[in-house]
N, C-alpha and C positions, 0 to 999 in steps of 0.2 A: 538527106532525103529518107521517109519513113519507110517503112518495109510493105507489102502489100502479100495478100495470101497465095498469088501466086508466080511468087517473083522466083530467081530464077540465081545463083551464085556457083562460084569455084572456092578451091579451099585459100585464094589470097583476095577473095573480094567480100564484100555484104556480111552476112551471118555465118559464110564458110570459112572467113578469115578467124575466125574464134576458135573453131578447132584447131587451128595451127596456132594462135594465142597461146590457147591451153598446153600445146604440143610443149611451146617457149616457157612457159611457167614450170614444168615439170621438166624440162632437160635443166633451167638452172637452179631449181631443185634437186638435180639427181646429183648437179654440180655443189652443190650447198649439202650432201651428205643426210637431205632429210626423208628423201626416197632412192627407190632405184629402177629406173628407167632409162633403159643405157640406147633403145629405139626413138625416144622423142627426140635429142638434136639432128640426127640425121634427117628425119621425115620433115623435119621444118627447115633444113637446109635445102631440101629437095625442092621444098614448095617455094622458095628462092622471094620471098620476103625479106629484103634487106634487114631493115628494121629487127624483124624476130629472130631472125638468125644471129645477131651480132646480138641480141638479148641473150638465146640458148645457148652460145658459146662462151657469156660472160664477157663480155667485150665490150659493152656498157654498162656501165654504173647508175643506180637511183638517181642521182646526185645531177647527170646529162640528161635524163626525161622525164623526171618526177618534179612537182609544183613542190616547191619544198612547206613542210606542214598539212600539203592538204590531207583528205580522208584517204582518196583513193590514186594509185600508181600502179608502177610496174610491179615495183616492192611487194606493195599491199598485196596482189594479183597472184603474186608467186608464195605470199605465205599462203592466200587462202587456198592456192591449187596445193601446196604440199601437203596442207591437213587434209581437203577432202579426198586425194589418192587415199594417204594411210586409213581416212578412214573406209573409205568404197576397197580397199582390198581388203580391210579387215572385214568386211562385211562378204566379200567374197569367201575368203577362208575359213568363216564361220558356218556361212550354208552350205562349202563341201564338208566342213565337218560332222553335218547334223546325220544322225544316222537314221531317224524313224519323223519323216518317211528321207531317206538316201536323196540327195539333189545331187542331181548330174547332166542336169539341162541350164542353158545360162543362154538369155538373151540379153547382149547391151543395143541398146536403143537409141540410134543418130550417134554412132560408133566414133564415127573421125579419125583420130589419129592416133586412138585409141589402143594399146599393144598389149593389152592386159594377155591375150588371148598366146601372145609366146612370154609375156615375162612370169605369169603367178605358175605356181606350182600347184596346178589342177588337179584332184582327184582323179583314177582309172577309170576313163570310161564317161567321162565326161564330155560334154559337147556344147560347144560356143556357137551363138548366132550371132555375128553381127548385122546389125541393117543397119544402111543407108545412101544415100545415092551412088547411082552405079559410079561417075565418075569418081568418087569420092573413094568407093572397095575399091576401085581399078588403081587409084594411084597407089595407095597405101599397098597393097597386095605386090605390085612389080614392086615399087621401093624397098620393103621388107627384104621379098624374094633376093636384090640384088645387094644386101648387106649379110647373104647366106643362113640366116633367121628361119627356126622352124619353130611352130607350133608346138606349146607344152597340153595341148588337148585335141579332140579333133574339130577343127572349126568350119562352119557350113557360113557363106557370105550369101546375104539376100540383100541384092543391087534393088531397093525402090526409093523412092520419097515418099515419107510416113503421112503425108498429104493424099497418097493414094493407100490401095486396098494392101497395107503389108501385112496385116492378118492370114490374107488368102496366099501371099508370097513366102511367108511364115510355114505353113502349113506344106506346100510344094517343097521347102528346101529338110521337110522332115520334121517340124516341130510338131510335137507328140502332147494334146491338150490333156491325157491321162495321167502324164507325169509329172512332178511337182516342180518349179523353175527359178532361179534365184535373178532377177530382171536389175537391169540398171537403168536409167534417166539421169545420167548426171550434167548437169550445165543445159537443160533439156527443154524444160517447162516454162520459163520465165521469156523462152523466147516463141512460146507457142501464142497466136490468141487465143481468147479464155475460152471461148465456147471449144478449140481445138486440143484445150489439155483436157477439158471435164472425156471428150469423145475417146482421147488415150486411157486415160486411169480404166474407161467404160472398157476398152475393149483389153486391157491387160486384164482387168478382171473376169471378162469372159474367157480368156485363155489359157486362166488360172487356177490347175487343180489344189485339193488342199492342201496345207503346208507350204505352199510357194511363197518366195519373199520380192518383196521391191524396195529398193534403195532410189531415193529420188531428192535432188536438193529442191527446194523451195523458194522461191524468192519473193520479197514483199518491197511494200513501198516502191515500187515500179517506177511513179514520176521521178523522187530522191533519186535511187537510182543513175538513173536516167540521166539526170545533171551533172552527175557527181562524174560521172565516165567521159561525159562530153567535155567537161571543163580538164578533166585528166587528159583528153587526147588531143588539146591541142596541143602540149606541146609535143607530143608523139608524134604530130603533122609538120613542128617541124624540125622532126631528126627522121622525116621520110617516110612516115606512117601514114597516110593519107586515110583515114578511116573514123566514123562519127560511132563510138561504139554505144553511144545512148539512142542512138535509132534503131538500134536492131530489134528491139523488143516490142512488141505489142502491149502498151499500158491499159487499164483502165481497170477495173473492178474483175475479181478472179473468185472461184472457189477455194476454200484453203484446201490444200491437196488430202493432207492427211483426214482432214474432217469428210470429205470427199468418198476416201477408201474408206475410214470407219462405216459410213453409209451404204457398201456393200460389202460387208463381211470379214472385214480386214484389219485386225487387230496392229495399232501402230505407237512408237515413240518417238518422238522429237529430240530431236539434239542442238540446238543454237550452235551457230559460228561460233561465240569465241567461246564454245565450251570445244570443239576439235582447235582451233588454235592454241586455247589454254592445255590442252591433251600435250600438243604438241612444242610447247616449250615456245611457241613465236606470240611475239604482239598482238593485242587483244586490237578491235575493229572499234572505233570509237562508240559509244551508245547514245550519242546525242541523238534527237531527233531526225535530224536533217543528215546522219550520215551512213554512207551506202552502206547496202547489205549486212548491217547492224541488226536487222530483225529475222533477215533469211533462218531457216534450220533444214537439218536434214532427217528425212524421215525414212525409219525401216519399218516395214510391214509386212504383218504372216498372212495369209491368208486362213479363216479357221472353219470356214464352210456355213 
């Protein structure tokens, strides 16, 4: 069943089950020594996903849910979450580095299970927003809490769904439009419909003094895609996955993101997938035509006035 604009999820069902996905790819990555995220198996244990938990713990093998040959798996899933953490913290570590103008504002955007905000080593004085559904801060915030986990920055949580007014919610939990921001979208866009990602890029640019950066993956080919995840989850459906992950996304005809922010003011680069995979020492993404997220890139963007 396709997704509709105002449908409605938790973090084990619909498009919420992806952030706990994510959660799973980066805990057996932390377990694969290629990041460190010592917060993701716990939080996806909690969310008590049979399935992802016995992935984040390494307790299954490729070899038990993966079509053997095809493009895309769990495998696949977990090389690409390990290159894009290293690269979304490297890009975090970069704009607390920059000194002129000082970033020390940081919005991640449909946050999830997302722990960046206790595990990076934040500048002084910096301050983390995450948004996204109140249920969604509420678990993650007790679960944290109850693995005795503090904050390496000071972090303000704005409980909304970015389908309603988070701008105006942004602004109530202290976000300061004078000062310049280093924004995240990661895993973000590709599940928005198109006219709903042109309206974000719209309103982070209005939020956005200058020098502010946005890190955002991009995704293409949507139908491919699409196929490529469905035919990968069956047999995820069955070792207890119940989940059509090629529905989750809204297909059809999209702005290119980054051409998008060049068109208001925002000076950007492109990075291809398997140039962070090749960064990273793991297996390149096939380039044939027809196979997923082969053309995806991720894009940093300054803001330059």
């Amino acid at each position: 069943m396709g997704r509709t604009e105002n449908d409605t999820w938790d973090l084990a069902t619909s498009v919420g089950a992806t952030a706990t996905m994510v959660a799973a790819g980066r805990a057996r990555a932390t377990r694969d020594a290629l990041i460190d995220d010592p917060f993701a198996e716990p939080l996806v244990a909690a969310v008590g996903v049979d399935f992802m938990t016995r992935w984040a713990r390494g307790e299954l093998d490729s070899a038990d849910v993966d079509v053997p040959g095809a493009p895309w798996g769990m495998q696949r899933m977990t090389d690409m979450l390990a290159a894009r953490t290293r690269y979304i913290d490297a890009f975090f570590a970069e704009a607390g580095a920059e000194e002129d103008p000082a970033i020390r504002q940081v919005v991640i955007l449909a946050s999830g299970l997302d722990a960046r905000a206790y595990r990076l080593p934040w500048p002084a004085g910096t301050t983390v927003f995450e948004i996204d559904q109140p249920e969604v801060i509420e678990f993650k915030t007790t679960t944290i809490a109850e693995l005795g986990a503090r904050p390496t920055a000071e972090v303000r949580f704005v409980p909304i769904d970015l389908r309603n007014d988070w701008p105006a919610a942004l602004a109530d939990a202290g976000f300061d439009t004078g000062r310049p921001t280093a924004w995240a979208a990661e895993g973000l866009l590709g599940f928005l419909p198109p006219e709903a990602q042109d309206r974000l890029l719209d309103q982070i640019s209005a939020l956005s003094a200058d020098g502010s950066r946005l890190v955002a993956e991009v995704f293409q080919n949507s139908g491919t895609n699409g196929d490529a995840l469905n035919a990968a989850s069956e047999k995820w459906r069955a070792n207890g996955l119940d989940i059509a992950l090629g529905d989750l996304g809204f297909p059809g005809e999209r702005n290119d993101a980054a051409t998008f922010l060049e068109e208001r003011g925002w000076r950007t680069v492109r990075t291809p997938l398997n140039q962070l995979l090749g960064d990273a020492g793991l297996p390149l993404q096939s380039d044939a035509p027809d196979a997923p997220f082969a053309t995806n890139y991720y894009c940093i963007a300054v803001k330059s006035g």
